[in-house]
N, C-alpha and C positions, 0 to 999 in steps of 0.2 A: 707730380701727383697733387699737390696743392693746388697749382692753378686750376686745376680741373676741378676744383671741389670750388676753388674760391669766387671763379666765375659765374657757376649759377646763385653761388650765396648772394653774390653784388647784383646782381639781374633782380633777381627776385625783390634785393631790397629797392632799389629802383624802379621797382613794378608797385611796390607798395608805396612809395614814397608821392610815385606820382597818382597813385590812385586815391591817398587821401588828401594831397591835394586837390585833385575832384571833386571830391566829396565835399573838402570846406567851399569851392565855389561853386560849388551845384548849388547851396545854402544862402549865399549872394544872386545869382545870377537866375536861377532855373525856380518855374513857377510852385507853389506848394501842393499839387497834381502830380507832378514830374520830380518831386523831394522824394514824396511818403511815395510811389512807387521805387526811387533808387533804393530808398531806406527799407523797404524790403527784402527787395532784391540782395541787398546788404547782411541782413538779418537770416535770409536763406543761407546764402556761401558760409555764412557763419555757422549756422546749426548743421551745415555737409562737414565744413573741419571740423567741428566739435566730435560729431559721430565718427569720424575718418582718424581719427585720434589713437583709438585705441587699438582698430586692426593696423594702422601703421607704426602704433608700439611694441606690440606685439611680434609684425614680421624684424623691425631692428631688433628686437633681443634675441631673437633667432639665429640673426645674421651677425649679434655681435658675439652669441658664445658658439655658432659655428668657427670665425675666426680663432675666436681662444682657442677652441677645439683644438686647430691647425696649429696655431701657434707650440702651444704644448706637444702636439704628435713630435712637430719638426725639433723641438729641444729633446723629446724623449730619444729620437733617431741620431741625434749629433751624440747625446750620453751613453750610448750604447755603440757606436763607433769610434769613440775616444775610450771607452773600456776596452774595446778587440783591440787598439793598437798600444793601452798600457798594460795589456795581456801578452802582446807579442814581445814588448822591450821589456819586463820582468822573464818574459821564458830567455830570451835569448841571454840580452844583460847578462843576467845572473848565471851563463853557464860558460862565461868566458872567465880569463883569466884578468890578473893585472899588469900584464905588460904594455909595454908603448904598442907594439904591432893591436893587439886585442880590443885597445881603446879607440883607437883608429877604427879597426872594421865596427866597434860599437856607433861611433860616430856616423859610418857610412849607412848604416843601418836604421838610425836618426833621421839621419837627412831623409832616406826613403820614404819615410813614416810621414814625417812631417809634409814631402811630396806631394802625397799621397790624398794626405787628406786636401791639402791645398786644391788638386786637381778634381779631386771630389765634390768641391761645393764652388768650385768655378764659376759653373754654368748656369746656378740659381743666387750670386751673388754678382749685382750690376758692375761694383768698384774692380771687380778682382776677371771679371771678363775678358778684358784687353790687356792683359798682361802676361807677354809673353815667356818664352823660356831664356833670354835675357836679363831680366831684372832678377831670375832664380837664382842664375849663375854670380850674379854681382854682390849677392848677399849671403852667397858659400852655399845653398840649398842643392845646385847641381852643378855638377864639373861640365865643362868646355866639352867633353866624348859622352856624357847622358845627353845635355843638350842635344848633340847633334844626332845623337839616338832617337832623341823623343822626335825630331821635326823630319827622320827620314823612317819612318814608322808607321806600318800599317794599321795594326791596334791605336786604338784610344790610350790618352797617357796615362788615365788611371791602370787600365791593363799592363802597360809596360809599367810600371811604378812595382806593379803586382809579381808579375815576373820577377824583377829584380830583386823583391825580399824572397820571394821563393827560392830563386838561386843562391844567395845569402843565406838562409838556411840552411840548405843542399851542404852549403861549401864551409861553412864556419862553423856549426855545431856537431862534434863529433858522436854524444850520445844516440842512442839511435830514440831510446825513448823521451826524452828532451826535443827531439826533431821531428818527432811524432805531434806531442804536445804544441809546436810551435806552427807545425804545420795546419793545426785543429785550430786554432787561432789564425792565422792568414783566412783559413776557408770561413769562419767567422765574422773577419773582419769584413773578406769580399760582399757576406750576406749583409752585414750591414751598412758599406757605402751602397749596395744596391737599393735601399731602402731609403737614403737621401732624396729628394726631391718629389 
């Protein structure tokens, strides 16, 4: 992305650089007929940018609080899908016990989430693109049997991701309105990784 900006920056000043050069040897070299014509000429391109000024001010602040704009949407969209997933780990969390087995399924439930969201912004984030479900496994994110879940998988892996707290739900919280509540948060959350990118 830089190069592409810094190219025509260098052009341009190489366009200028050698243009007044010209102009100091117009000065030397070219008759004072053929001066005070360049020098208008000169005088013209200069009263067009002057006048060009402003409508070109004008459409970049457009174009830079449309960016903001974006910018902002895209943080509002991640705030609001890291709320549906600390909505889902306070429902569920909190309605298990403290035994070893409990903190374990709270754990697998974690990893899900964090999955999740991982697989969610993938596809609009360059670094995190090529990275497959390998490097998840090596960092305790998914076991050896998700992995090979996700790569023999018809769904999308945010879908199976999605799946898998569902059924976690289903299977570890026994209240029924507890699993209610937790279920209203999944469907939450879905609407809000939809609304990523």
């Amino acid at each position: 992305a830089l190069t592409t900006e810094l190219v025509p920056a260098f052009s341009l000043m190489l366009v200028s650089c050698l243009f007044i050069s010209g102009l100091t040897l117009a000065a030397h070299f070219f008759s004072r007929t053929w001066f005070v014509w360049i020098s208008s000429l000169v005088g013209e391109i200069w009263a067009l940018i002057t006048s060009l000024q402003v409508g070109v001010s004008l459409l970049l602040s457009f174009y830079a609080l449309e960016r903001i704009n974006w910018f902002w949407l895209v943080m509002k969209q991640g705030f609001q899908l890291q709320g549906r997933t600390h909505d889902i780990g306070m429902i569920c969390g909190g309605a298990l016990g403290d035994t070893e087995a409990e903190w374990e399924q709270r754990y697998t439930l974690y990893r899900h989430l964090v999955v999740g969201i991982f697989f969610t912004y993938q596809p609009f984030t360059p670094c995190l693109q090529f990275v497959g479900f390998r490097p998840l496994v090596r960092c305790g994110l998914l076991s050896h049997e998700e992995a090979a879940s996700l790569e023999t998988a018809h769904s999308s892996p945010p879908a199976v991701v999605e799946a898998w707290i569902s059924r976690w739900i289903q299977r570890h919280l026994k209240n029924a309105a507890v699993r209610t509540n937790a279920m209203q948060a999944l469907v939450q959350l879905r609407a809000a990784t939809g609304g990523i990118g």
